[in-house]
N, C-alpha and C positions, 0 to 999 in steps of 0.2 A: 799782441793779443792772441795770436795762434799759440805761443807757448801757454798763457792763461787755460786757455780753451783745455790743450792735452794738457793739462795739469787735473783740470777738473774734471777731465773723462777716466783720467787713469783714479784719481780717486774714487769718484763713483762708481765703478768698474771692482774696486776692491770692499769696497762697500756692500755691493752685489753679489759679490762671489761669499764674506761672512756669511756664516749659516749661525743658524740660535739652534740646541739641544733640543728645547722643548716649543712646540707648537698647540694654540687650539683655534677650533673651526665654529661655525654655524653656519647650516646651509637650511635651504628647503629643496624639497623636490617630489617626486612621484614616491617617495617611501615618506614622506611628510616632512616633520620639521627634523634637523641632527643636529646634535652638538659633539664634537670629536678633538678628542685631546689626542698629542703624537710623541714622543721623546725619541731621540735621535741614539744612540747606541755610540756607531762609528760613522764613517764615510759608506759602506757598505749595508748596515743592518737600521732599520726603524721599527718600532710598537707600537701600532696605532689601536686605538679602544674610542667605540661614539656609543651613542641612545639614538634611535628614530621610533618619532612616533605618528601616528594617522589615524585620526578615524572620521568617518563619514555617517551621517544618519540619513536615511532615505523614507521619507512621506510622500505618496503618490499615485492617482488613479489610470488605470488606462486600460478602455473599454472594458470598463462595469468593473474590474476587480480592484481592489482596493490593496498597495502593497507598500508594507514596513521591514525598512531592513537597515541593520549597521554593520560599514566594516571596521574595523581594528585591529589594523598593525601598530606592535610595540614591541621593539628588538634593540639589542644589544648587539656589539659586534664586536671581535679582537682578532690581529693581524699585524703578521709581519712581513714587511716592505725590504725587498733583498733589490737593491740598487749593487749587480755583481763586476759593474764597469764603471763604477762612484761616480757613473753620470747621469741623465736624466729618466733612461730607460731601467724599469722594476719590475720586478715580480713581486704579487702578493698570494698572500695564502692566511685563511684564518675561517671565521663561521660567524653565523648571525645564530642569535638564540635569542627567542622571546614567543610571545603570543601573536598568534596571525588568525582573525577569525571572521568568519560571513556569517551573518544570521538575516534571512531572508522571510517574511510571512505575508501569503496571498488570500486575500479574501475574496472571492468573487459574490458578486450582488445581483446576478440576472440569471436568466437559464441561458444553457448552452449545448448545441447540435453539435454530436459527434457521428458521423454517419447518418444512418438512420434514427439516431436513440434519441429522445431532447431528456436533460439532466438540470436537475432547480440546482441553485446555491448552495439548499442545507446538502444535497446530494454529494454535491462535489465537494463539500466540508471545505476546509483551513487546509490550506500547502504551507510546509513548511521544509524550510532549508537551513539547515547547520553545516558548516565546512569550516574547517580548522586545516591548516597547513601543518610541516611535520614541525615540531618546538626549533630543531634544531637542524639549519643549513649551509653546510660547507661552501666557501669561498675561493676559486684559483681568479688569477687574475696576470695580466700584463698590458705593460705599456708605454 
């Protein structure tokens, strides 16, 4: 029975170590949902290429103002994976490119003391925040 045994460790062991060319993923996480394809080069070089996407809508009051906002992140990514000891430890390098954007709108509904001044609603009008990240951000990596 102990020969059975190594027998079927040494096979699955070699089983383990075949690698396939080509790989794909799907994850989720704090950059949203990804789908990411990889193709293997050699022992040494990989391609990797995903999508993530995100977005968030926000309806919500607090203390009298009234605030609507959406984020959405939508990026693309490409990279390559320099494994330079054909073992577990890599380097990567590549970029994300895509749209990254906050849109934020505050309504306020009451008046409000700033110092000495008190200010209506219509006063303090609509806040409004637009922020965009840059299209395009470079990637190093190890590990």
């Amino acid at each position: 029975s102990c020969r059975i045994l190594a027998l079927g460790l040494a096979a699955s062991a070699g089983a383990a170590h075949a690698e396939t060319r080509f790989a794909l993923g799907v994850s989720g996480g704090t950059t949203g949902l990804s789908g990411e394809a990889s193709v293997k080069l050699n022992d040494v070089i990989a391609l990797r290429g995903g999508y993530n996407h995100f977005e968030y809508g926000l309806d919500d009051s607090f203390e009298d103002i009234v605030y609507t906002g959406d984020l959405d992140l939508s990026t693309f990514g490409a990279f390559m994976d320099v494994r330079p000891f054909a073992n577990a430890f890599v380097l990567t390098g590549g970029a994300f490119v895509g749209d990254k954007g906050l849109n934020l709108v505050a309504n306020p509904a009451s008046t409000y003391r700033i110092g000495d001044q008190t200010f209506t609603a219509a006063e303090v009008g609509t806040l409004r925040l637009d922020a965009a990240l840059e299209e395009t951000a470079p990637f190093i990596g190890l590990g």
